[in-house]
C-alpha positions in Angstrom: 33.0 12.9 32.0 29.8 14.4 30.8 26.5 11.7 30.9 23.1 12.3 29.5 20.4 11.0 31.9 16.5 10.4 30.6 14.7 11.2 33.3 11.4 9.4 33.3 8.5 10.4 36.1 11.9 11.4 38.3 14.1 9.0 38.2 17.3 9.1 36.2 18.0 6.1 33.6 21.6 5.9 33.0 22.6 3.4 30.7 20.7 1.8 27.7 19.5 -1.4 29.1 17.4 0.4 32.4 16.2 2.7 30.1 14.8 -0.2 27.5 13.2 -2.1 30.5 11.5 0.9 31.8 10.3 1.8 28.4 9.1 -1.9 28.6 7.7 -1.3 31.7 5.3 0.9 30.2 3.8 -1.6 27.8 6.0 -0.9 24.9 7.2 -4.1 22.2 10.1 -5.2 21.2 10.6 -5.1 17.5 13.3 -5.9 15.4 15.0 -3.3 13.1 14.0 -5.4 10.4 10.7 -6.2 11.2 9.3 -2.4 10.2 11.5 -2.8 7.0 9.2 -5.7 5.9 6.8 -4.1 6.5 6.7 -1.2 4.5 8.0 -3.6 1.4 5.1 -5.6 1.8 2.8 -3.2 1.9 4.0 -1.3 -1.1 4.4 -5.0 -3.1 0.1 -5.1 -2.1 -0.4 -1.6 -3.0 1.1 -1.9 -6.2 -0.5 -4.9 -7.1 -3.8 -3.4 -6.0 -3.1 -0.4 -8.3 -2.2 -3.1 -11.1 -5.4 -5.2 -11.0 -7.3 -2.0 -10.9 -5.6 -0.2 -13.8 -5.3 -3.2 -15.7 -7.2 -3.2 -19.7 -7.3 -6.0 -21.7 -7.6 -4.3 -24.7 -9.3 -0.5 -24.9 -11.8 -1.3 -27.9 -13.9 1.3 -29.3 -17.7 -0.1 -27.7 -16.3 0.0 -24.5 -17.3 4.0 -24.5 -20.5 3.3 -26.8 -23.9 3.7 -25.9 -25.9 0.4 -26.5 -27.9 2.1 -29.1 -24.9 3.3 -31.4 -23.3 0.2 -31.0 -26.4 -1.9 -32.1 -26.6 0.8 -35.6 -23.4 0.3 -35.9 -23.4 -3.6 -35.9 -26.5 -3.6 -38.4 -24.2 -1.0 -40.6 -21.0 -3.5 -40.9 -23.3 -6.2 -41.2 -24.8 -4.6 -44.3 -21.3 -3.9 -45.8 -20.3 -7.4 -45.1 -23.2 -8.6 -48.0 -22.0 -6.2 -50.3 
């Protein structure tokens, strides 16, 4: 029978468990296959909300691309219309 050995600064690992504590050994964490999972969700639900907020309009009105001055003639002009 054929085994694969992971040979880490010369010495064979053989099975999974040495190789995980070696690999621990080294300073590596334990983390959950679900753990990353969450992660990534989370991080998507933030940066679609994010992207939300920042896109969000209320309403897209027409003095919102005015200059100050147009917008005051144009205030004096409905006003005017209104008397008539």
């Amino acid at each position: 029978m054929l085994k694969e050995y992971l040979v880490v600064d010369g010495y064979n690992i053989i099975n999974a468990w040495a190789e995980q504590l070696l690999i621990l050994c080294y300073g590596a964490a334990r983390v959950s296959t679900r753990e990353p999972q969450e992660d990534v969700l989370e991080m998507k639900k933030s940066m679609d909300k994010e992207f939300i907020n920042e896109n969000l309009v209320d309403k897209n009105l027409l003095e919102h691309g005015l200059a100050p001055n147009i917008l005051i003639k144009l205030e004096k002009l409905r006003r005017n219309n209104d008397k008539a």
